[in-house]
C-alpha positions in Angstrom: 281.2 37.2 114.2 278.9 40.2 112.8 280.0 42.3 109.5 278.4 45.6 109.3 277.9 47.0 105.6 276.5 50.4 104.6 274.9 51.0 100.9 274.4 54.4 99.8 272.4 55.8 97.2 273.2 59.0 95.7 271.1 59.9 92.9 273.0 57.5 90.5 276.1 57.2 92.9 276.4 54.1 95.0 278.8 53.0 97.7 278.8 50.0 99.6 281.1 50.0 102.7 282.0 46.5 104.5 283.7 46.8 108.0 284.3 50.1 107.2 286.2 49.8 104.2 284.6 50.8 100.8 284.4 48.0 98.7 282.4 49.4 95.5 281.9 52.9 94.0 279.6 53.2 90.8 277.5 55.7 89.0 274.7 53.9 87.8 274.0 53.9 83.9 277.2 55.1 83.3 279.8 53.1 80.8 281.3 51.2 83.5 277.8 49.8 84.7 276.4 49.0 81.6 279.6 46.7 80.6 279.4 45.1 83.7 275.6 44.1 83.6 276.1 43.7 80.0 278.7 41.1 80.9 276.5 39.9 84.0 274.1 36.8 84.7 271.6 39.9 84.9 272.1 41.1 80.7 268.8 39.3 80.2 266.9 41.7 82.9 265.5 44.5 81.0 265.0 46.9 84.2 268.2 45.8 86.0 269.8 48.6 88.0 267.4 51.0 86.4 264.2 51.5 88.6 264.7 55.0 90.8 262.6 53.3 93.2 261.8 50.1 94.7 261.8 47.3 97.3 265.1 46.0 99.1 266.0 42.8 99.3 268.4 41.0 101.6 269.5 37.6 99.7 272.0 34.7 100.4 274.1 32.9 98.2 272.9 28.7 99.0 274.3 29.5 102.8 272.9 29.9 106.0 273.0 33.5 106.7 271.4 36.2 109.9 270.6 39.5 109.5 270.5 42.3 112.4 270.1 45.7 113.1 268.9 46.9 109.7 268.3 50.3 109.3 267.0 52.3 106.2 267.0 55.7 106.0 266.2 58.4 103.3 268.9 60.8 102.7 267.7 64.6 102.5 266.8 65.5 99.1 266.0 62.4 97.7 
């Protein structure tokens, strides 16, 4: 069985949708995100969640995982 996720990036605005049901919906830097990484295993990470731009990484958690039909695309005007 496959799950399908989408993750977009707004400017600062992120969604992430699994099976078609948003799961999380953040503004980066705002209050909310900087209590949660504060509170995170990630505090320690000076540039956590702050680079604009990047490389993407696809990571399990200590299981066996497959990935399939990845797709990145640009949104117009970013």
């Amino acid at each position: 069985q496959w799950n399908t996720a989408k993750i977009v990036l707004d400017g600062n605005h992120i969604e992430h949708w699994l099976n078609g049901k948003k799961v999380v919906d953040v503004e980066i830097d705002s209050d909310d995100w900087n209590q949660k990484v504060a509170a995170s295993k990630f505090s320690k990470w000076e540039k956590f969640g702050k680079n604009k731009t990047g490389r993407i990484c696809f990571q399990d958690h200590g299981n066996e995982v497959a990935f399939r039909n990845i797709k990145v695309t640009r949104l117009a005007g970013n």
